[in-house]
C-alpha positions in Angstrom: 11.8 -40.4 -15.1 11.5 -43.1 -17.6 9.7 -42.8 -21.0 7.6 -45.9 -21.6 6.6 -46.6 -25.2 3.2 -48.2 -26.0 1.8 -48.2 -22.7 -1.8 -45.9 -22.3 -3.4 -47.4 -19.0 -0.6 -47.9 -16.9 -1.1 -51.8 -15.6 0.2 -50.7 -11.7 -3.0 -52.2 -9.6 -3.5 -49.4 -7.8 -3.6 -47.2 -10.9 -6.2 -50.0 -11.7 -7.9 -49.8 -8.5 -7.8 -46.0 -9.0 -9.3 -45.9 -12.7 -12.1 -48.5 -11.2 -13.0 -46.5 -8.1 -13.7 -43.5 -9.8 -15.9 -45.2 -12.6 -18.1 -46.7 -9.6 -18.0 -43.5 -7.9 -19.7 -41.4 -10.6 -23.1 -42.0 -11.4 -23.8 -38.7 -13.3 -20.0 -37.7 -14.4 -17.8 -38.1 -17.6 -16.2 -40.7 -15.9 -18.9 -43.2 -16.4 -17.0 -45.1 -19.4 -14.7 -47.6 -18.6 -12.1 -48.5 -20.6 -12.7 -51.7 -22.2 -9.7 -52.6 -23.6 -5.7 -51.8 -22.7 -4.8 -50.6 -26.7 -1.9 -49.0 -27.9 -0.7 -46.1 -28.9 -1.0 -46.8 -32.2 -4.6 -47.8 -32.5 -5.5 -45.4 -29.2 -6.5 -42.2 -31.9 -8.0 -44.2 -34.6 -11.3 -43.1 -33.1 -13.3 -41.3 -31.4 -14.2 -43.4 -28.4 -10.6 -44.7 -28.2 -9.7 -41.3 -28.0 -12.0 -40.1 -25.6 -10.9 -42.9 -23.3 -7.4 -41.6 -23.4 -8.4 -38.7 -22.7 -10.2 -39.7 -19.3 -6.6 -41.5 -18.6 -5.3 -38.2 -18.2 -8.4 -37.1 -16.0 -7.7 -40.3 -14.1 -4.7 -39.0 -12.4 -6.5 -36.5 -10.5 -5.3 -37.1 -6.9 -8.6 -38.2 -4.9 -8.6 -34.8 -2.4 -12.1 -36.2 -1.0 -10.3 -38.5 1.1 -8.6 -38.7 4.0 -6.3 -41.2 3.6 -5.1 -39.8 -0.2 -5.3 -36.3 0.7 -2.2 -34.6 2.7 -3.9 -31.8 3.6 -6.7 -33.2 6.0 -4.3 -35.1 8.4 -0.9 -33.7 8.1 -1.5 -30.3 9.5 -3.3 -28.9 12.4 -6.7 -29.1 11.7 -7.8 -32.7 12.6 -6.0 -35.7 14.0 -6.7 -39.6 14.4 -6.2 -42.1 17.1 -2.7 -43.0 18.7 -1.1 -45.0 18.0 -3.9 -47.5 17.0 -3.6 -45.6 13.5 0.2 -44.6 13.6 0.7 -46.1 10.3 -1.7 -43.7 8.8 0.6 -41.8 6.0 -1.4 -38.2 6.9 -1.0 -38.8 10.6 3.3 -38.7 10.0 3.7 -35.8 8.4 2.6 -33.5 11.7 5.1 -35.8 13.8 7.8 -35.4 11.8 8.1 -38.9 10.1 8.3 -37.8 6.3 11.3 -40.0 4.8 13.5 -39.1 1.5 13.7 -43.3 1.5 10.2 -43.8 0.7 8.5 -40.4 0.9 4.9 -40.1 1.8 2.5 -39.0 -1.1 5.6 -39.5 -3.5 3.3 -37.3 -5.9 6.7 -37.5 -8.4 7.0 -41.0 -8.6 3.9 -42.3 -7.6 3.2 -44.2 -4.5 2.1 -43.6 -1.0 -1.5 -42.5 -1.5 -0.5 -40.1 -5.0 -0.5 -40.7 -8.1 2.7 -39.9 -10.5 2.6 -36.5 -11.4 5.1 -36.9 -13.8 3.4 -40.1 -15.3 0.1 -37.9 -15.6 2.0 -35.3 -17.8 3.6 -38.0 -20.1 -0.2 -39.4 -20.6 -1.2 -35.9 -21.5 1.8 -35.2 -23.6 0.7 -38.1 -25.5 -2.4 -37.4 -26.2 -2.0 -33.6 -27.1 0.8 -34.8 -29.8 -1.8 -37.0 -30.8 -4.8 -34.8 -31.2 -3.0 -32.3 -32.8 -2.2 -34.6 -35.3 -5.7 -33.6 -37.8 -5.1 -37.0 -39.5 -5.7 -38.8 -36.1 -8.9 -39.1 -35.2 -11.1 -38.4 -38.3 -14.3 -39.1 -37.2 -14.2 -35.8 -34.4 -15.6 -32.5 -34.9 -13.1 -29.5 -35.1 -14.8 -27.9 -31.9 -15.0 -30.7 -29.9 -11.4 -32.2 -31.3 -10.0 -28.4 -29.8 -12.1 -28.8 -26.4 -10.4 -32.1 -25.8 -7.1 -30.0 -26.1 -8.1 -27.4 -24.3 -8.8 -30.3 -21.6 -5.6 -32.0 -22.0 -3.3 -28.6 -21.8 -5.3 -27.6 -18.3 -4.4 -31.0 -16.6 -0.6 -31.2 -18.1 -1.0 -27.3 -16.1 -2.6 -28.6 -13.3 -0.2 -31.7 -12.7 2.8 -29.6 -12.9 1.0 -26.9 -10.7 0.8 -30.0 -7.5 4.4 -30.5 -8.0 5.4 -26.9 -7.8 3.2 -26.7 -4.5 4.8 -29.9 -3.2 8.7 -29.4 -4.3 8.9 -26.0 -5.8 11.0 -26.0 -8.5 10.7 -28.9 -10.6 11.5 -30.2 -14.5 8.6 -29.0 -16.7 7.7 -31.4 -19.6 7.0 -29.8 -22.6 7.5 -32.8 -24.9 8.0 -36.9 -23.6 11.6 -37.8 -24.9 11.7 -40.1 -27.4 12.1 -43.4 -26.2 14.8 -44.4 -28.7 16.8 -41.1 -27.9 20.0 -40.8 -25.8 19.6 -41.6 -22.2 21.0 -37.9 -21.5 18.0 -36.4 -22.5 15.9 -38.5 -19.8 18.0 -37.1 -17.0 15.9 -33.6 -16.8 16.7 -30.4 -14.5 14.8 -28.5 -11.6 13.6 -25.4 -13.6 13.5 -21.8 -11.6 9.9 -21.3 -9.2 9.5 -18.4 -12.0 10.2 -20.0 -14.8 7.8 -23.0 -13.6 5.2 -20.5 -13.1 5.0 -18.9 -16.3 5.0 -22.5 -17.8 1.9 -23.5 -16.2 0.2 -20.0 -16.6 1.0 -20.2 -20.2 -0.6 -23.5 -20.7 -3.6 -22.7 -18.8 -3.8 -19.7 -21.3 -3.6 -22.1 -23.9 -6.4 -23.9 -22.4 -9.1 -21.1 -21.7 -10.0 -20.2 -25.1 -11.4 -23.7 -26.4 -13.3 -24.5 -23.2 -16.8 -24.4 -22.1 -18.2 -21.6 -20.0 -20.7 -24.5 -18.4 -21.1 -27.9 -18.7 -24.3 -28.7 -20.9 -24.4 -32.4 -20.5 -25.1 -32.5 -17.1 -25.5 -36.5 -17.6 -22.3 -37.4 -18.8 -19.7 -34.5 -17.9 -19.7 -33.6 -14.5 -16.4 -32.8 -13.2 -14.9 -31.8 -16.5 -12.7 -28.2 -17.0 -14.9 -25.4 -17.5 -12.8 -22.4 -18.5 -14.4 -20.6 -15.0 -11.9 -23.8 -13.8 -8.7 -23.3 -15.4 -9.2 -19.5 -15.0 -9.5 -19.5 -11.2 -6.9 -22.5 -11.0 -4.1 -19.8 -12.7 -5.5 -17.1 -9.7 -4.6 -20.3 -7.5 -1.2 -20.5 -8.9 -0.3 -16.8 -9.1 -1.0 -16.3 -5.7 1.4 -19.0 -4.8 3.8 -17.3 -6.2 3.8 -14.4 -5.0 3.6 -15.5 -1.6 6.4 -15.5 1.0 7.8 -19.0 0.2 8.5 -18.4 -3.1 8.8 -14.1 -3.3 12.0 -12.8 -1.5 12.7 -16.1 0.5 16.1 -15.6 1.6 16.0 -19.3 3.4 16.5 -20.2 -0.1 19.7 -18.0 -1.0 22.2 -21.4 -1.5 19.2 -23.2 -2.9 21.1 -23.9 -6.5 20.8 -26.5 -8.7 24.1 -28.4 -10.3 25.3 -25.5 -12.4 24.7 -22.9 -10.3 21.4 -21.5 -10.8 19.1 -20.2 -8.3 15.8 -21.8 -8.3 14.3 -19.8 -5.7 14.2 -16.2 -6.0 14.8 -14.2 -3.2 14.0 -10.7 -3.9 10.8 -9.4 -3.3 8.4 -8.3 -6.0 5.0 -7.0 -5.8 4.0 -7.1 -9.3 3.7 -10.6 -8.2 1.1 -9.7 -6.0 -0.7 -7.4 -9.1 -0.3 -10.2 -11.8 -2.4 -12.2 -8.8 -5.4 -9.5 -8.0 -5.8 -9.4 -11.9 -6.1 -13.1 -12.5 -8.2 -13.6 -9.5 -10.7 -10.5 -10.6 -10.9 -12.0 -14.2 -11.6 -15.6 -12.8 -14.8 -13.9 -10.6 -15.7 -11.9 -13.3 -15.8 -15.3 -15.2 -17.2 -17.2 -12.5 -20.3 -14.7 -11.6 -20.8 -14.4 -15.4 -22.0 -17.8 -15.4 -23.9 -18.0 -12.5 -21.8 -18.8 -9.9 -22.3 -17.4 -6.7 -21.9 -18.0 -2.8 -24.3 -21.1 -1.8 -27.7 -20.2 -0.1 -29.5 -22.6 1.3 -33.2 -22.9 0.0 -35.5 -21.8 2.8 -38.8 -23.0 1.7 -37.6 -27.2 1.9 -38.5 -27.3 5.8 -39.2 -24.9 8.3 -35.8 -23.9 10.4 -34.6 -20.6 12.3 -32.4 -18.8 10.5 -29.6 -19.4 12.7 -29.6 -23.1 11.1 -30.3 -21.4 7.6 -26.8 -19.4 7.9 -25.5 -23.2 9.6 -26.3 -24.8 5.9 -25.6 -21.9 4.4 -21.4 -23.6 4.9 -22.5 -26.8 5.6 -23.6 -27.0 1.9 -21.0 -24.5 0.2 -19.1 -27.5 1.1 -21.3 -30.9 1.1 -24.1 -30.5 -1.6 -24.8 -32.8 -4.9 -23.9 -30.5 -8.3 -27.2 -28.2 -7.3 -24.3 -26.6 -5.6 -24.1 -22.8 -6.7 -20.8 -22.0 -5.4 -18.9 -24.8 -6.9 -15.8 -24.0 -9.5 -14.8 -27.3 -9.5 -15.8 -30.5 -8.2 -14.4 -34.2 -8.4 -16.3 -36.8 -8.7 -14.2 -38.9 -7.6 -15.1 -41.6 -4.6 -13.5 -40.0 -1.3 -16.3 -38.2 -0.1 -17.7 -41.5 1.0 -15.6 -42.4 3.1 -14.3 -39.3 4.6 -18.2 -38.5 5.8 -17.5 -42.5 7.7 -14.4 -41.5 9.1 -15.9 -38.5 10.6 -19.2 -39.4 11.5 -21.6 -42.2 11.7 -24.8 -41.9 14.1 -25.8 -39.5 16.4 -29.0 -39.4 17.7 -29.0 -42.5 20.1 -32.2 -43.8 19.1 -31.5 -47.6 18.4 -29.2 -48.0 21.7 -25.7 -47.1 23.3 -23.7 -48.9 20.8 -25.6 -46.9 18.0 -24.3 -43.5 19.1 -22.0 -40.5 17.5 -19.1 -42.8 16.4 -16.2 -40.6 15.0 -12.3 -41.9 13.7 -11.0 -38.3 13.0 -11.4 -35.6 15.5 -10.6 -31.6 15.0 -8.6 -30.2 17.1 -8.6 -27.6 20.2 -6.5 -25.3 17.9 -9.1 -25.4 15.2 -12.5 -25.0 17.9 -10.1 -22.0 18.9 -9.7 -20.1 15.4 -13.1 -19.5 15.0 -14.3 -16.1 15.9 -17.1 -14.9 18.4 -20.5 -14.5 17.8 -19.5 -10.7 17.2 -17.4 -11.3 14.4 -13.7 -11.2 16.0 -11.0 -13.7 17.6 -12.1 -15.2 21.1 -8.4 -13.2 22.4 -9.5 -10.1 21.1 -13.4 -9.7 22.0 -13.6 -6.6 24.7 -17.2 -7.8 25.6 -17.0 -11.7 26.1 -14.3 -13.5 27.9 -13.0 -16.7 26.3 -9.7 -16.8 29.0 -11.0 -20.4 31.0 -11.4 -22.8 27.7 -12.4 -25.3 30.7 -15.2 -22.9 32.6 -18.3 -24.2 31.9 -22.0 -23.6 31.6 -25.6 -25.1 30.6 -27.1 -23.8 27.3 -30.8 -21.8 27.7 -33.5 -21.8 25.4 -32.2 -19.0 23.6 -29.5 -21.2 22.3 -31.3 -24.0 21.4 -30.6 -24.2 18.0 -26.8 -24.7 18.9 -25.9 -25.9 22.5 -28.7 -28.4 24.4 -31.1 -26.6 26.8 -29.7 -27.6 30.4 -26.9 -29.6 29.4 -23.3 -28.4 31.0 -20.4 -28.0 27.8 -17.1 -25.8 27.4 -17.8 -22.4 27.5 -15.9 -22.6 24.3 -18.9 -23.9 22.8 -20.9 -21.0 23.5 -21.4 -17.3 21.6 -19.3 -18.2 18.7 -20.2 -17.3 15.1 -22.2 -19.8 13.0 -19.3 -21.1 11.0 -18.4 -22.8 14.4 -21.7 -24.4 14.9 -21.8 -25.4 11.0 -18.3 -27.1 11.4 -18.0 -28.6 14.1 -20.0 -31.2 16.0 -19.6 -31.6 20.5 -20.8 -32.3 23.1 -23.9 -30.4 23.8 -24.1 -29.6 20.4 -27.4 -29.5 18.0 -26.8 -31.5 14.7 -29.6 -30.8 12.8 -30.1 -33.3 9.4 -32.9 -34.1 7.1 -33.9 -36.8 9.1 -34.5 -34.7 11.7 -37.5 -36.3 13.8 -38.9 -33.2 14.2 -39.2 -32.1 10.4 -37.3 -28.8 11.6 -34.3 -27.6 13.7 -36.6 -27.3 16.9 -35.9 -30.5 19.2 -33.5 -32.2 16.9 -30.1 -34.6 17.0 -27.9 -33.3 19.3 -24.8 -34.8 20.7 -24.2 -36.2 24.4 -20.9 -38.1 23.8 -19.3 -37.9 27.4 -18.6 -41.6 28.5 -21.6 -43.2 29.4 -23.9 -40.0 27.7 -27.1 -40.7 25.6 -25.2 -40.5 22.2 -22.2 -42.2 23.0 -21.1 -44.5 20.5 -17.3 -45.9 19.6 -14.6 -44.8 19.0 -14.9 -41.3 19.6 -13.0 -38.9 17.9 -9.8 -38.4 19.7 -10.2 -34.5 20.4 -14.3 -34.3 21.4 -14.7 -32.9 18.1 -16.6 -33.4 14.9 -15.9 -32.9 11.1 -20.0 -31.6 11.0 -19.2 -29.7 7.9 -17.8 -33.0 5.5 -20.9 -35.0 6.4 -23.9 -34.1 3.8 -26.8 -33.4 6.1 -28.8 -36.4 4.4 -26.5 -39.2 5.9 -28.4 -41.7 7.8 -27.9 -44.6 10.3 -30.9 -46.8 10.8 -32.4 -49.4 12.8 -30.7 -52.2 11.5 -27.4 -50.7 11.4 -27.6 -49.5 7.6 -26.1 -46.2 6.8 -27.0 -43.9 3.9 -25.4 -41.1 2.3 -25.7 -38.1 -0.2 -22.0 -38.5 -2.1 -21.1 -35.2 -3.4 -18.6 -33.6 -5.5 -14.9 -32.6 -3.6 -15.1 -29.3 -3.7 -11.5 -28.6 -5.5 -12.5 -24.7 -5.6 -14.8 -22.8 -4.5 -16.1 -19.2 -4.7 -15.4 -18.4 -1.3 -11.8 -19.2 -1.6 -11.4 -17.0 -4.9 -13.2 -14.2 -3.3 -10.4 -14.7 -0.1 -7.3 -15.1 -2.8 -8.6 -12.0 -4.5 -8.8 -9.9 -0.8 -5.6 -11.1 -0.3 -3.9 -10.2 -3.4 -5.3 -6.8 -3.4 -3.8 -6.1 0.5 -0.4 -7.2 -0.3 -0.7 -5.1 -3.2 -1.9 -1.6 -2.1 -3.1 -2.6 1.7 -6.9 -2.1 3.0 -9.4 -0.7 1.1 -13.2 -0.9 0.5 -12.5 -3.3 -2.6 -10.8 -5.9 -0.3 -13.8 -5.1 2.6 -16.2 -5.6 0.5 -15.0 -9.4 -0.5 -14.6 -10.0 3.1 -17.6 -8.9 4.0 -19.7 -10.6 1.3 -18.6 -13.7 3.1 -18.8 -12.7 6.6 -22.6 -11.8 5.8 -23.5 -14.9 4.3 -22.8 -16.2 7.7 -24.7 -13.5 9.5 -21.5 -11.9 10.9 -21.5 -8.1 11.0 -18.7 -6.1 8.5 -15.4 -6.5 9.6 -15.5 -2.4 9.8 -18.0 -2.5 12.0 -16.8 -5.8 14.0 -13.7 -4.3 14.5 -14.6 -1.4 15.5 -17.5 -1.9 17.8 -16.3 -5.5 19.8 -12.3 -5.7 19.5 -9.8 -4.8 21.8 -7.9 -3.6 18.7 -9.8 -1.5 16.7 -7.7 -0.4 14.2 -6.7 -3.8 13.0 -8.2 -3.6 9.9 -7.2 0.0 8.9 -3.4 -1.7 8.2 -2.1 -3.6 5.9 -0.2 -6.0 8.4 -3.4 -6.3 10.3 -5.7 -6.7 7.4 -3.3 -9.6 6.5 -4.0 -11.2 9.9 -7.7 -11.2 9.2 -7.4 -12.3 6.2 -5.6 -15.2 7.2 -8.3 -15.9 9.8 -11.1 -15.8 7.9 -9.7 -18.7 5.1 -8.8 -20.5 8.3 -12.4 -20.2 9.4 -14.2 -20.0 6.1 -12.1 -23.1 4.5 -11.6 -25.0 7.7 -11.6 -28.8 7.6 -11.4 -28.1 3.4 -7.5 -28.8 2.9 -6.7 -24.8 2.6 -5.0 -24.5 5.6 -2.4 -27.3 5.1 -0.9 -25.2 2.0 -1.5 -21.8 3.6 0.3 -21.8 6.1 3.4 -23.1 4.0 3.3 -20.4 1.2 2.6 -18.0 3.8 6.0 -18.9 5.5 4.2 -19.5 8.9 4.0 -23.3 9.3 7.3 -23.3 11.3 5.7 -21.3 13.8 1.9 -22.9 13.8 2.7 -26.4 13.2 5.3 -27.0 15.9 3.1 -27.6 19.2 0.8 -30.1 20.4 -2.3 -31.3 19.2 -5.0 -30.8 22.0 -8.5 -31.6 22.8 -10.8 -32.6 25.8 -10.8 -36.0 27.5 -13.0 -37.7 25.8 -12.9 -40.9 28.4 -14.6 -39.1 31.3 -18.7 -39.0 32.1 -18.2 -36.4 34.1 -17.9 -32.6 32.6 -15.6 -31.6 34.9 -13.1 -34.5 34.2 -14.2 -34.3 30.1 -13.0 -30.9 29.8 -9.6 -30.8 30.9 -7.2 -30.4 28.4 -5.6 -33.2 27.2 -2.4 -33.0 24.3 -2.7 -36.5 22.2 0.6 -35.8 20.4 3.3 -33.1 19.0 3.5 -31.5 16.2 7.1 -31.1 14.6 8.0 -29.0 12.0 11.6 -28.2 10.9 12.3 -25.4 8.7 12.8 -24.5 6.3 12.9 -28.2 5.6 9.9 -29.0 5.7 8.0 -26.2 3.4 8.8 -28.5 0.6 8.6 -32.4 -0.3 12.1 -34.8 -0.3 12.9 -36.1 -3.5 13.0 -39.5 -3.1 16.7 -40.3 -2.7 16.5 -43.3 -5.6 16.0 -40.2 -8.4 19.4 -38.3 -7.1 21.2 -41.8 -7.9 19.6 -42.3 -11.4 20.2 -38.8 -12.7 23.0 -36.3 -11.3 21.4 -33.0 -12.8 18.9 -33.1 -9.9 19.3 -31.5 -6.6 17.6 -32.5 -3.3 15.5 -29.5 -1.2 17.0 -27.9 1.5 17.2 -29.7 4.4 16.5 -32.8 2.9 
């Protein structure tokens, strides 16, 4: 890493590109002022407004996880796919096939390039302007209060930025202080610190960052998206449950993993205090969360008259895609993605205005994903004693009794039918209701629905490669009219959500002590917001394996399930399943879905595989270093594998 001197805004054009997008892409948030000038260093803190510019640099930096081209997670794992090989050159769509390089790695998050931003260039920004505002005679014309918010700020993203490269390459230099510029070279050519010791680093800093922050942001005008200390509190739950996971507790794959003088940066004995330290940082970031409000999105009945069967739909649907009136959001960024991920995964549906305006889809979810969700009785499709999901390819016509999720009389999977409403409220297919604000109807009786079999009433093109729709990205105001105009609600990524802190906090508690009515009753409080029964009783009443829940190794399974299901399509499931230690099992396999070029329903649902998956581990848990670092500076180490 290089130290530059006298350099704020960073005069890369995609850093440009990046600082401009989000300006245009926030019409209520903090990032509304632009920089107006490229100053330095010197004259950056002489006031107020140049300071406050610097410190939206550092905010600048935030990788764009709205998107699917910038974020990892939505295309390089096993939730959705895009065409082959008409987009093979996508960066997402390598990682799942194996293509990641030490060359030119993909999302280079530590040097920048490749869809990321330069982790390590975000931290010198925010070194700088700590040592700055720290400095009381910089900056004079700031209040003390607001002077230690911006701190406060600026310690939770130099926490946050080293928290994406401890997820990406585990251990990793942490950057206390920039080098001086005029200092030996030596002192540029850092080490890979310890997964432990990089832990505490970042926990300590968000510690440093909780006591000066808000609870809530009051200017709702101008700061949207800035940390909240319900933020950095649930972000160190985040990172403590990382580590106490299996990829970084007791992984003996990592027993030679050493860096140049010897020391292990992995390490491999199991300890479940790690697992305690977790369960108390996730209850105290719920207890903050709740304390201000924050609580598991309902949707408001009284807008328009709908069953509630589409009311438990938007109950997700929103959780995910609302504006800021969004209940359960920790943390959302306003940044542009949202935009185009809800035009990559949907456009029109409804057929009205001709063939050629039909559902039109670039990004499909696959089989595997239609597959995870449970049955309308609250358990997996394998494990259900009184429905039988064995023939994915049977099929059957929906009856009026389903109307508000399959189309009366029209023939689909019987895949499609008696699942649980997180299915319906994720994912859009054939035969499927799509019910939106626009809906003709002014309710959920008679509304969109989707007939995209070649030739079928809402057949548009392309079609997603799988049959299936991302239904829970697209905010259920977008619109395609007449004259080929679109419209959309863009709403905040949701970077963290209640839902996932109430799953982190189940989790932690199981690995610690195994079941218990604390971990049911977090579970549950998300299984009923859906209309699913407790997982006691679900269990119990409907699964071939009734004592599942009553174990610890079963309660795990379940667990893992319901973040699957809960934060499918969301970006979870591409880190889960690596700090889980299970990627080398789930993502090695082919990616499946029907065959979306057939009118008729017996040709469309026949299982077709569009590629395959292949994962090498333990190689690929963690990122390559770019080779070009190894040459500059001999104290770093490559990952295993690599």
């Amino acid at each position: 890493m290089k130290t530059q001197k006298n350099n704020i805004y960073k005069t890369t054009p995609a850093l440009i590109a990046c600082i401009i997008l989000l300006v245009m892409g926030c019409k209520k948030g903090f990032l509304d002022v632009v920089p107006d000038n490229l100053p330095k260093i010197e004259n950056a803190f002489a006031l107020r407004t140049e300071a406050e510019k610097y410190l939206f640099t550092c905010y600048s930096y935030l990788p764009n996880d709205g998107s699917s081209s910038s974020n990892p997670a939505f295309l390089g794992g096993d939730e959705m796919c895009v065409p082959l090989p008409s987009r093979s050159n996508d960066f997402g769509s390598n990682i799942p096939r194996g293509n990641q390089t030490v060359v030119a790695p993909y999302y280079n998050y530590w040097d920048g390039g490749a869809y990321a931003p330069s982790m390590f260039r975000a931290i010198r920004d925010c070194n700088v302007f700590l040592e700055n505002m720290r400095d009381m005679s910089k900056v004079p014309d700031i209040g003390l209060d607001e002077r230690n918010r911006w701190i406060a700020e600026g310690e939770f993203l130099k926490a946050y930025y080293h928290f994406i490269l401890l997820r990406t390459y585990g251990p990793i230099p942490t950057i206390e202080q920039n080098a001086p510029v005029d200092g030996p070279i030596e002192n540029t050519k850092v080490r890979r610190m310890p997964v432990d010791s990089v832990v505490n680093f970042i926990v300590k800093h968000l510690d440093m960052a909780v006591t000066n922050l808000p609870d809530v942001i009051q200017n709702t005008n101008n700061e949207l998206g800035r940390i909240t200390r319900p933020i950095a509190l649930s972000m160190k739950a985040r990172v403590l449950v990382l580590a106490a996971s299996p990829l970084f507790n007791g992984n003996t794959d990592y027993n030679t993993f050493k860096d140049k003088q010897g020391v292990l940066l992995v390490n491999t004995t199991y300890d479940s205090k790690k697992w305690e330290r977790a369960a108390l940082a996730c209850k105290a970031a719920i207890t903050s969360c709740e304390g201000v409000g924050i609580q598991l999105y309902k949707f408001p009945t009284s807008i328009f008259k709908l069953s509630d069967t589409t009311i438990k739909q938007m109950n997700l649907r929103n959780a995910v895609s609302q504006k800021w009136q969004n209940s359960e959001l920790i943390w959302g960024n306003p940044a542009l993605g949202t935009t185009d991920l809800q035009y990559v995964t949907v456009g029109h549906f409804d057929g009205r205005y001709g063939a050629s305006n039909g559902a039109i889809a670039d990004v499909g979810v696959t089989l595997k994903t239609a597959d995870l969700f449970y049955t309308t009785n609250g358990v997996p499709t394998n494990e259900d004693k009184t429905l039988n999901f064995s023939n994915r390819s049977e099929l059957r016509a929906g009856v009026n009794k389903e109307r508000f999720n399959n189309l009366v009389g029209y023939t689909s999977s019987r895949l499609n039918f008696d699942r649980e409403n997180r299915f319906y409220a994720t994912l859009g297919f054939d035969g499927g209701i799509w019910y939106q604000e626009g809906s003709l109807t002014r309710s959920d009786e008679g509304t969109f629905s989707l007939q995209v079999r070649l030739g079928g009433a809402g057949n548009g093109t392309p079609q997603p490669p799988t049959g299936y729709y991302a239904k829970k990205l697209v905010n259920w105001k977008f619109n395609w009219a007449a004259n080929n105009s679109t419209s959309t609600e863009r709403y905040p990524w949701p970077m963290f959500r209640l839902a996932d802190l109430y799953l982190l906090y189940a989790e932690s508690l199981n690995e610690l002590s195994g079941p218990g009515n604390i971990v049911y009753d977090y579970l549950n409080k998300i299984r009923d917001r859906s209309g699913l029964p407790t997982v006691q009783k679900s269990w119990t009443d409907f699964s071939n394996n009734p004592g599942k829940y009553q174990s610890k190794e079963g309660l795990r399974s379940i667990i893992r399930q319901e973040r699957g299901i809960e934060l499918a399509l969301e970006g979870s499931r591409f880190w889960d399943l690596r700090r889980w230690k299970t990627a080398g099992t789930e993502l090695n396999g082919n990616v499946q879905g029907w065959d979306k070029d057939q009118a008729d329903p017996t040709l469309y649902y026949r299982i077709i595989t569009r590629y395959t998956q292949r994962f090498v581990a333990p190689r690929d848990y963690l990122w390559p270093i770019a080779e070009s670092n190894l040459l500059v500076n001999e104290n770093l180490v490559q990952n295993p594998g690599w």
